[in-house]
N, CA, C and O atoms as CSV, one atom per row, in Angstrom:
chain,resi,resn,atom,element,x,y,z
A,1,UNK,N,N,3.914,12.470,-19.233
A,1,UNK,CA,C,5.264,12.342,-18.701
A,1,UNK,C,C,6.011,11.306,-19.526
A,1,UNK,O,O,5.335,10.451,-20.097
A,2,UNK,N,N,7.466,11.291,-19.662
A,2,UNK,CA,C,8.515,10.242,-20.259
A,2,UNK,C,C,8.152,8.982,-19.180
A,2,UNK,O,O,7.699,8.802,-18.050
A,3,UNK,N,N,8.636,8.304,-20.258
A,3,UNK,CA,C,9.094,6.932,-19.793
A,3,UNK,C,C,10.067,7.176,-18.417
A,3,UNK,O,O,10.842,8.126,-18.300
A,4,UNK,N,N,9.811,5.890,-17.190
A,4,UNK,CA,C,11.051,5.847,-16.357
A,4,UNK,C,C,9.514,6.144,-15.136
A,4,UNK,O,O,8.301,6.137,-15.347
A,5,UNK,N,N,10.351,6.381,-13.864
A,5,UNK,CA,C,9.562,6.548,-12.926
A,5,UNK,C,C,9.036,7.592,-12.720
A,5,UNK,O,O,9.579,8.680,-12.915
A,6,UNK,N,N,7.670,7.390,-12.209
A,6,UNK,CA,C,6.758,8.509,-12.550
A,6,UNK,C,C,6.988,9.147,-10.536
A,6,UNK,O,O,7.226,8.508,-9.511
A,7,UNK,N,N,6.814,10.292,-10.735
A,7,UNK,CA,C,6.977,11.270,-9.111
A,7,UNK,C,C,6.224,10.246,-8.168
A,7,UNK,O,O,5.422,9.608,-8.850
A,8,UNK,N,N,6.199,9.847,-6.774
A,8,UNK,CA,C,5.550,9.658,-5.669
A,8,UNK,C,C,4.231,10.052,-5.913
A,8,UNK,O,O,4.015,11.255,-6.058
A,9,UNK,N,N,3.114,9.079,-5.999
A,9,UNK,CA,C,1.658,9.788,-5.665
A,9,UNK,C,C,0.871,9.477,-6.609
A,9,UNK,O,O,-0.345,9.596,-6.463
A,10,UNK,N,N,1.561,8.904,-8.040
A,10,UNK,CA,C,1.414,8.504,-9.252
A,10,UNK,C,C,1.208,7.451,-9.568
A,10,UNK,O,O,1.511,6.684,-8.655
A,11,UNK,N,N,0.722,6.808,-10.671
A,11,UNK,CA,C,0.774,5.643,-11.255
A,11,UNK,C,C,0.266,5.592,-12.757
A,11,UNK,O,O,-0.485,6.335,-13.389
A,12,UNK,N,N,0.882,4.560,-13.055
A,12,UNK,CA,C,0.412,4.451,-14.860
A,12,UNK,C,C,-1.099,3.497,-14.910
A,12,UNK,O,O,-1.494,2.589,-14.178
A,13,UNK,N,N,-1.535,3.969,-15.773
A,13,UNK,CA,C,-3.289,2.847,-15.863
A,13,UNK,C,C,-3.422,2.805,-17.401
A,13,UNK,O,O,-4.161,3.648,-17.910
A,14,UNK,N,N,-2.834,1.979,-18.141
A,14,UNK,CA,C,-2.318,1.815,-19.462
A,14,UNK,C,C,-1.463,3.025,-19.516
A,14,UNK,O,O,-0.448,3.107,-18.825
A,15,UNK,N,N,-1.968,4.267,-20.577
A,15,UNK,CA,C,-1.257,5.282,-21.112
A,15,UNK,C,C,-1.645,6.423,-19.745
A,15,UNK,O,O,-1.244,7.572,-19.560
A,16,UNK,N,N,-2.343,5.781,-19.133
A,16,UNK,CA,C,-2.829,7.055,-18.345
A,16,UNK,C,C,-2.407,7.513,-17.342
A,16,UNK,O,O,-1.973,6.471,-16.851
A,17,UNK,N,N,-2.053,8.709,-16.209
A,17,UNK,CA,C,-1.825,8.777,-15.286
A,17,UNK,C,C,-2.845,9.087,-14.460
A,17,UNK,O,O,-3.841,9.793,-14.617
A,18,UNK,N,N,-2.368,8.337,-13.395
A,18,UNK,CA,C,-3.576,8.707,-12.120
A,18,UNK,C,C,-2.802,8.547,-10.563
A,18,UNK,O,O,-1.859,7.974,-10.016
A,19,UNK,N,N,-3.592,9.209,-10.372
A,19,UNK,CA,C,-3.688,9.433,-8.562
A,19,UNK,C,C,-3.402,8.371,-7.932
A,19,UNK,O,O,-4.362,7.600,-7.960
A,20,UNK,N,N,-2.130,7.786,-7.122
A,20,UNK,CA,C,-2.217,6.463,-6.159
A,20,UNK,C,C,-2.715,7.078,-4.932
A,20,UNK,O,O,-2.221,8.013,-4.303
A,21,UNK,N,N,-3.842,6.358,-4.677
A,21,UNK,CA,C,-4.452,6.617,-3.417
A,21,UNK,C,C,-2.986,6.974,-2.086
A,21,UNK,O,O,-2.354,7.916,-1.608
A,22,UNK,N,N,-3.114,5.243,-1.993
A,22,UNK,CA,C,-2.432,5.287,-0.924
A,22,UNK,C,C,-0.980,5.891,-0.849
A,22,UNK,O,O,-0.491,5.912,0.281
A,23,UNK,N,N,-0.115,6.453,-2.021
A,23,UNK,CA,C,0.752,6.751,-2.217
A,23,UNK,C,C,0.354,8.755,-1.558
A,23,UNK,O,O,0.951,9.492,-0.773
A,24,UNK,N,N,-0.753,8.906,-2.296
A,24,UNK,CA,C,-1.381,10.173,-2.133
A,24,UNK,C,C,-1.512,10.797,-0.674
A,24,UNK,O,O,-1.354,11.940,-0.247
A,25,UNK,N,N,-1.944,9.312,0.058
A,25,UNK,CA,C,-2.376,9.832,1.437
A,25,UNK,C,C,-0.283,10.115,2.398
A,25,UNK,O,O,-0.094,10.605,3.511
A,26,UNK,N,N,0.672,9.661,1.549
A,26,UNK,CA,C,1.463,9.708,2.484
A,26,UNK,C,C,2.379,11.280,1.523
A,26,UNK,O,O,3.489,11.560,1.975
A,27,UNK,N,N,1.997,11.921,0.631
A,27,UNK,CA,C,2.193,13.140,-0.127
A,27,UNK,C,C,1.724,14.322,0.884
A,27,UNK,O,O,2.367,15.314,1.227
A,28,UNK,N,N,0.175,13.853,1.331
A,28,UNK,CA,C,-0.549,14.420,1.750
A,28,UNK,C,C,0.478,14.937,3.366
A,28,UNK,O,O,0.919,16.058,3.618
A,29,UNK,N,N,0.589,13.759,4.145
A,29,UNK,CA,C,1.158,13.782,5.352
A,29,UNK,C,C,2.363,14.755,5.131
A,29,UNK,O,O,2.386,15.861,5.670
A,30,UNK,N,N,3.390,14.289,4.297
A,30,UNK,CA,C,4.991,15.308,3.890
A,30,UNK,C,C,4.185,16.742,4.380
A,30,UNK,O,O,4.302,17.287,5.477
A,31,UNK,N,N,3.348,17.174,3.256
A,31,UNK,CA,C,3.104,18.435,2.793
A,31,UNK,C,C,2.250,19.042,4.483
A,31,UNK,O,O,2.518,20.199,4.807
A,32,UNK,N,N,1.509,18.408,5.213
A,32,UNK,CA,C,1.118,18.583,6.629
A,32,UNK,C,C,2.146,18.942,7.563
A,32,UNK,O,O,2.179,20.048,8.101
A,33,UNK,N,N,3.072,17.941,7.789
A,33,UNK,CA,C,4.055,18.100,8.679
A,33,UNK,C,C,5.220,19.070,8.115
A,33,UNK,O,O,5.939,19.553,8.990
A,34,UNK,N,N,5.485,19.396,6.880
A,34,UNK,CA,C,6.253,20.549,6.798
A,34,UNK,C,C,5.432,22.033,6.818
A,34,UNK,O,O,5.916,23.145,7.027
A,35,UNK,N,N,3.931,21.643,6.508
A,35,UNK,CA,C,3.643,22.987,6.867
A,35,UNK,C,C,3.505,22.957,8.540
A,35,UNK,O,O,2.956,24.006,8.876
A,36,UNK,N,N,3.719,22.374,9.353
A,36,UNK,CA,C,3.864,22.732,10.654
A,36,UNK,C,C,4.910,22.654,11.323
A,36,UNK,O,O,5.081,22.378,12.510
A,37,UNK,N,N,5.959,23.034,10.115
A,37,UNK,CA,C,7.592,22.839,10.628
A,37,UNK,C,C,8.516,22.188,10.728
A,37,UNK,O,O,9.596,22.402,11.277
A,38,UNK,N,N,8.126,21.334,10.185
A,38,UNK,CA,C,8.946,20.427,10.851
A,38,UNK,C,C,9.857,19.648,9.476
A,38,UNK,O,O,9.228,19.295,8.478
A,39,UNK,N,N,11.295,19.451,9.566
A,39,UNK,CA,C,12.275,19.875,8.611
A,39,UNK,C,C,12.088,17.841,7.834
A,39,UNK,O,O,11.366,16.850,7.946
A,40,UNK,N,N,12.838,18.137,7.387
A,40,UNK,CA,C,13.008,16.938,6.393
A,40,UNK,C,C,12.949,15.576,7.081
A,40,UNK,O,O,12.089,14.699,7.168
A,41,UNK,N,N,14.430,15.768,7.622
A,41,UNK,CA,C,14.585,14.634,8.672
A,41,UNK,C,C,13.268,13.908,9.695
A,41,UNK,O,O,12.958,12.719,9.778
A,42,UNK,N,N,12.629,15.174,10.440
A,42,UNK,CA,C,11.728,15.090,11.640
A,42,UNK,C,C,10.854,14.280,10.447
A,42,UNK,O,O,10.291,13.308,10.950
A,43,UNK,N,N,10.617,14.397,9.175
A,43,UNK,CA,C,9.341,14.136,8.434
A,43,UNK,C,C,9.568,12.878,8.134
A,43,UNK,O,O,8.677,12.182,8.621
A,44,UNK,N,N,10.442,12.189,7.488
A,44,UNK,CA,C,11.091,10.991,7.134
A,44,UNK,C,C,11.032,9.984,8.468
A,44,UNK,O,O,10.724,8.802,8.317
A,45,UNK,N,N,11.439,10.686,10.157
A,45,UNK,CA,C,11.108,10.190,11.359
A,45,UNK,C,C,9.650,9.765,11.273
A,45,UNK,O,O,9.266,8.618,11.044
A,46,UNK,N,N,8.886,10.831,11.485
A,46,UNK,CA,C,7.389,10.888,11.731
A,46,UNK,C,C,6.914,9.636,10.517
A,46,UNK,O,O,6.193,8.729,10.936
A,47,UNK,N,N,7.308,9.621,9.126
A,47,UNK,CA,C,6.547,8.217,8.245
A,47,UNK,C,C,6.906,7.413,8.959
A,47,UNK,O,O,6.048,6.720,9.505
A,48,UNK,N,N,7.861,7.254,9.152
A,48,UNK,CA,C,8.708,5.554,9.603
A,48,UNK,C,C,7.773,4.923,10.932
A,48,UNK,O,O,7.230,3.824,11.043
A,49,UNK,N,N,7.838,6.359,12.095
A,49,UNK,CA,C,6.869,5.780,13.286
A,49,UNK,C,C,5.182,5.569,12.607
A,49,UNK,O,O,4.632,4.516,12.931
A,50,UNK,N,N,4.523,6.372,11.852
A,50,UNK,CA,C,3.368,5.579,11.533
A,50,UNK,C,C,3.355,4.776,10.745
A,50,UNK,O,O,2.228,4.336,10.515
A,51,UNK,N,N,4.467,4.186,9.964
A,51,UNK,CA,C,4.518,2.651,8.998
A,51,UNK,C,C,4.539,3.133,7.906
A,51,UNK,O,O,4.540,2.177,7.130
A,52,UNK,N,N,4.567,4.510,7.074
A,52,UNK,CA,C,4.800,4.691,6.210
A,52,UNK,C,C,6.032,3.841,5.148
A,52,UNK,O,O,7.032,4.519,5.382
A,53,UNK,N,N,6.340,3.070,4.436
A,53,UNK,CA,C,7.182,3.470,3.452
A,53,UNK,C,C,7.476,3.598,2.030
A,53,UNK,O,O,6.551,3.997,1.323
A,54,UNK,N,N,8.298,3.404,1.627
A,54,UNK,CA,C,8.278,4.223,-0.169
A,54,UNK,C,C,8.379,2.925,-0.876
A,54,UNK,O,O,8.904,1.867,-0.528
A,55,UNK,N,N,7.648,3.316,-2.123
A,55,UNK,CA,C,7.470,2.052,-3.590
A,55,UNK,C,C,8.020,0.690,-3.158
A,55,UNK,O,O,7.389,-0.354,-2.996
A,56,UNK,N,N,9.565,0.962,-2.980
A,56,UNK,CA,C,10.454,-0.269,-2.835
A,56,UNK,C,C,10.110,-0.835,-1.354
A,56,UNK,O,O,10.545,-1.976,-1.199
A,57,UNK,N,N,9.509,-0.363,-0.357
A,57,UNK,CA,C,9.267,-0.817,0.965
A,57,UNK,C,C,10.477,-0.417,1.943
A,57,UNK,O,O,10.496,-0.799,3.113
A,58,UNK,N,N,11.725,0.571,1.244
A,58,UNK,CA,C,12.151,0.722,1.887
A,58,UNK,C,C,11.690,2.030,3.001
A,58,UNK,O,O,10.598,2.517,2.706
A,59,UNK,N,N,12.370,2.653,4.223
A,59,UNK,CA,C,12.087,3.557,4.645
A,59,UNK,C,C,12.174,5.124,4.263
A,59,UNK,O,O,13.102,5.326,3.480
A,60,UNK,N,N,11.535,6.151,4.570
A,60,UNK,CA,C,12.136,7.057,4.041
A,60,UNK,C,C,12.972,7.634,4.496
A,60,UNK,O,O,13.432,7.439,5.621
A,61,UNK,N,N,13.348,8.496,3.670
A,61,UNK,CA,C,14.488,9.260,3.748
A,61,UNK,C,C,14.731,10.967,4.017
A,61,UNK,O,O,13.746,11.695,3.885
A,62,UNK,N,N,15.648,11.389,4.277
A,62,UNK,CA,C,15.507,12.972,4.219
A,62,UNK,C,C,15.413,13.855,2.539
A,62,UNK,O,O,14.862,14.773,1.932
A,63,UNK,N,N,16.230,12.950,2.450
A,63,UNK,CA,C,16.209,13.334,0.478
A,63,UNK,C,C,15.129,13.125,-0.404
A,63,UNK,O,O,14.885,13.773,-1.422
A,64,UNK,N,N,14.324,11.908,0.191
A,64,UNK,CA,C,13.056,11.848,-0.896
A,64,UNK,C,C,12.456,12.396,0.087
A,64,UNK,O,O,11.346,12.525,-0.428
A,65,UNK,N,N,12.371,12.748,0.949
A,65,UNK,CA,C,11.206,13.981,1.369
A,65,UNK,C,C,11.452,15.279,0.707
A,65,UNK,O,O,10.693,16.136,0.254
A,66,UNK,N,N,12.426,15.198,0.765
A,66,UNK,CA,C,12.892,17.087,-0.012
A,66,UNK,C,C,12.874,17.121,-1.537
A,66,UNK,O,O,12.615,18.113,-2.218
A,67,UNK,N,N,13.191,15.870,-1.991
A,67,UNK,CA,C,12.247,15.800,-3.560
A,67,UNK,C,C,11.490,15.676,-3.599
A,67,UNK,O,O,11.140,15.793,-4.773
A,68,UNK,N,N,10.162,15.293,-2.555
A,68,UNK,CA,C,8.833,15.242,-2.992
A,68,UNK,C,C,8.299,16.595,-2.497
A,68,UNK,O,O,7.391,17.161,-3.105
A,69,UNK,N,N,8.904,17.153,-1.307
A,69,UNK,CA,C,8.542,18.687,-1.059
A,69,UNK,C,C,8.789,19.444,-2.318
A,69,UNK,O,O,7.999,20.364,-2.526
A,70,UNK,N,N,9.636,19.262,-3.115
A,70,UNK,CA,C,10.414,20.290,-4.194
A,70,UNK,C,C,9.466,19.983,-5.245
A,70,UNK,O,O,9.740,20.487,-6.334
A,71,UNK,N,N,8.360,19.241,-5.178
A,71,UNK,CA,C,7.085,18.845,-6.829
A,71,UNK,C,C,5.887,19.715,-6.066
A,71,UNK,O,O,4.706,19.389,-6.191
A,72,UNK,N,N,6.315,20.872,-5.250
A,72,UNK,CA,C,4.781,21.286,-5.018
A,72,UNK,C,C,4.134,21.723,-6.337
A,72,UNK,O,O,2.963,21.386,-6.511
A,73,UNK,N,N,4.687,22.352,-7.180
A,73,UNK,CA,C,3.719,22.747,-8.688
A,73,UNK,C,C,2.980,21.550,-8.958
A,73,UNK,O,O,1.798,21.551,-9.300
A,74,UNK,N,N,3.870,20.263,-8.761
A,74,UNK,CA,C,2.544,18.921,-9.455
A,74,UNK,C,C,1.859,18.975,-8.883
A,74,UNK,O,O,0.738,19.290,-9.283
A,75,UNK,N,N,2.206,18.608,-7.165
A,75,UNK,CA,C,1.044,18.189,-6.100
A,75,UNK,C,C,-0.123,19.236,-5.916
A,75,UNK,O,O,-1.331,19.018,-6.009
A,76,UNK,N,N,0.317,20.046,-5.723
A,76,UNK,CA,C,-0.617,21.725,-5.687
A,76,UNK,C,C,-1.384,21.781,-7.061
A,76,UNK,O,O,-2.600,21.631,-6.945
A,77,UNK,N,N,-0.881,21.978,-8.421
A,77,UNK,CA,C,-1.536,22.642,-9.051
A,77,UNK,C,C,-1.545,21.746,-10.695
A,77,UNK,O,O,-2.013,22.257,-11.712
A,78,UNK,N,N,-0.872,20.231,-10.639
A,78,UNK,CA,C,-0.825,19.367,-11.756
A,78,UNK,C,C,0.086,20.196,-13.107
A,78,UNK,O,O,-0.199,20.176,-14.304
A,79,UNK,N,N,1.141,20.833,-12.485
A,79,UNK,CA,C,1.923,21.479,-13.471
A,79,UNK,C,C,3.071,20.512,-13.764
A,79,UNK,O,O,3.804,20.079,-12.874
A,80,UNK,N,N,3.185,20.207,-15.022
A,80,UNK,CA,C,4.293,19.008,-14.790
A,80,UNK,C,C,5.375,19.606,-16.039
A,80,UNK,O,O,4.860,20.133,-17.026
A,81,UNK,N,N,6.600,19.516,-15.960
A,81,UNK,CA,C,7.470,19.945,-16.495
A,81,UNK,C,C,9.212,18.542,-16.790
A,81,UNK,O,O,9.779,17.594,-16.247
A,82,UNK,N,N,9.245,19.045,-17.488
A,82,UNK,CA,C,10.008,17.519,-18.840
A,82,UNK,C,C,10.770,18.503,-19.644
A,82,UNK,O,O,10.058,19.060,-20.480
A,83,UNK,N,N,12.236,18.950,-19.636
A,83,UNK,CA,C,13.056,19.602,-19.941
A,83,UNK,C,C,12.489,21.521,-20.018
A,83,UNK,O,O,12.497,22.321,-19.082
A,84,UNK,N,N,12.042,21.769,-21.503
A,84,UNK,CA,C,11.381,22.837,-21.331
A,84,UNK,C,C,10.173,22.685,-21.833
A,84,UNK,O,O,9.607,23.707,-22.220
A,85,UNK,N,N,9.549,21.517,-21.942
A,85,UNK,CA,C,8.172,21.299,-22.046
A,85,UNK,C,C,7.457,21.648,-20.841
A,85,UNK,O,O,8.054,21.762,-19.771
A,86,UNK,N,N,6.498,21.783,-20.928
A,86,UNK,CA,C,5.744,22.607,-19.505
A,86,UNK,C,C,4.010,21.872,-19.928
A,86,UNK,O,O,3.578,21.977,-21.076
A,87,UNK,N,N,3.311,21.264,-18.972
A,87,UNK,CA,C,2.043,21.092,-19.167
A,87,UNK,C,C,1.341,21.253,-17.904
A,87,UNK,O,O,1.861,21.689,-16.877
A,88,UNK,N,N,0.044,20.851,-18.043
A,88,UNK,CA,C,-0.372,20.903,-16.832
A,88,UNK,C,C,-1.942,20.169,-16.913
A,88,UNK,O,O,-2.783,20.034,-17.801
A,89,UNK,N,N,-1.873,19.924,-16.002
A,89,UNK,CA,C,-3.717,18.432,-15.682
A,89,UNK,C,C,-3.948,18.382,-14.298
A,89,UNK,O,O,-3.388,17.590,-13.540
A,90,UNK,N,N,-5.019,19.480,-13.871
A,90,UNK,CA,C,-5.625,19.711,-12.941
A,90,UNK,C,C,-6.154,18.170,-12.583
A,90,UNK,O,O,-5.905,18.042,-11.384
A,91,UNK,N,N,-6.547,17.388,-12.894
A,91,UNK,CA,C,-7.005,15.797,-12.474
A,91,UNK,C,C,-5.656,15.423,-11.738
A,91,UNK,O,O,-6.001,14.657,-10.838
A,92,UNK,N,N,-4.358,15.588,-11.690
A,92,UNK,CA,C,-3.375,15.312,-11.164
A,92,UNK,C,C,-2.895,16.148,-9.610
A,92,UNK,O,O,-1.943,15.894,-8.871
A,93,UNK,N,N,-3.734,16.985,-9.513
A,93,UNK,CA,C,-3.487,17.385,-8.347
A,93,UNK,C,C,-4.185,16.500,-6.839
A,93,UNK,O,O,-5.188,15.821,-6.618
A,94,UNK,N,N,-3.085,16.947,-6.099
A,94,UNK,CA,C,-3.092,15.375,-5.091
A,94,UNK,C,C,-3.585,16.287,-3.789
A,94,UNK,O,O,-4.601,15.948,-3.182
A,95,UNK,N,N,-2.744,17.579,-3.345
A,95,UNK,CA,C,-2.970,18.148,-2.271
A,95,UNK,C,C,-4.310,18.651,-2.233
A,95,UNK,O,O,-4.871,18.300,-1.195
A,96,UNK,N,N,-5.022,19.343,-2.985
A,96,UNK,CA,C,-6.228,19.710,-2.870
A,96,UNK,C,C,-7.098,18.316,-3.092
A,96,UNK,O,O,-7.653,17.956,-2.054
A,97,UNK,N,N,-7.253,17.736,-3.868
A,97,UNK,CA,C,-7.526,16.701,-4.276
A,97,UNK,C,C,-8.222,15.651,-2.922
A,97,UNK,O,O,-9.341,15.187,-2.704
A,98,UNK,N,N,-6.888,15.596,-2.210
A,98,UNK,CA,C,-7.527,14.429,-0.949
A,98,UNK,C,C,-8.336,15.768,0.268
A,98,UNK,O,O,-9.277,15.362,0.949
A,99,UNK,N,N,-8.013,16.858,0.388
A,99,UNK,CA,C,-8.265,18.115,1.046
A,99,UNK,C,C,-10.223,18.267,0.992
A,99,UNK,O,O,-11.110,18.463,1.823
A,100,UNK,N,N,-10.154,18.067,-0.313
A,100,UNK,CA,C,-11.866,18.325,-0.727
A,100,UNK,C,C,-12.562,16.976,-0.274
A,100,UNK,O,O,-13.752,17.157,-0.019
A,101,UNK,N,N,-12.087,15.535,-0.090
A,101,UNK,CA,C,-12.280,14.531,0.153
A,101,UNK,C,C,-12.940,14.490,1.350
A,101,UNK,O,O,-14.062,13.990,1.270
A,102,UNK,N,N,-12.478,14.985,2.812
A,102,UNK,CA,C,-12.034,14.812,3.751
A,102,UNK,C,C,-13.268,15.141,4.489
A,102,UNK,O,O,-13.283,15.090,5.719
């Protein structure tokens, strides 16, 4: 990936990217509670009541839920895309990833 901030769930380890745990486990939750319906807003509600919040410590939001819903190719399947560059690194997948953990 470019320089600048890397997606929710991520982190740099020198040149490398890897999996933030704890960033992972609240990817994990988004992708739970919208598969059981429940819309942006309700999801951004639901972090805030279990203490979830984002990088900066602020709370979330309806919008970074719906941008982090909108990276299912990364989270799902480590497809990462950078204008019309296209790659992909199965080690980067987060949803299956904590799923096989469990």
């Amino acid at each position: 990936m470019a320089g600048g901030n890397l997606p929710y769930g991520y982190m740099r380890q020198g040149k490398e990217i890897q999996i933030n745990p704890r960033e992972a486990e609240v990817v994990k939750e988004i992708y739970s509670l919208s598969e059981l319906g429940r819309n942006c807003g309700e999801i951004a509600a639901c972090l805030e009541k279990q203490g979830y919040n984002r990088r900066n410590g602020k709370a979330w939001t309806q919008r970074q839920v719906s941008a982090t819903l909108g990276r299912e190719n990364l989270y799902r399947s480590g497809v990462i895309k950078y204008g019309e560059a296209i790659g992909e690194n199965k080690e980067l997948i987060i949803i299956q990833a904590l799923s096989a953990s469990l």
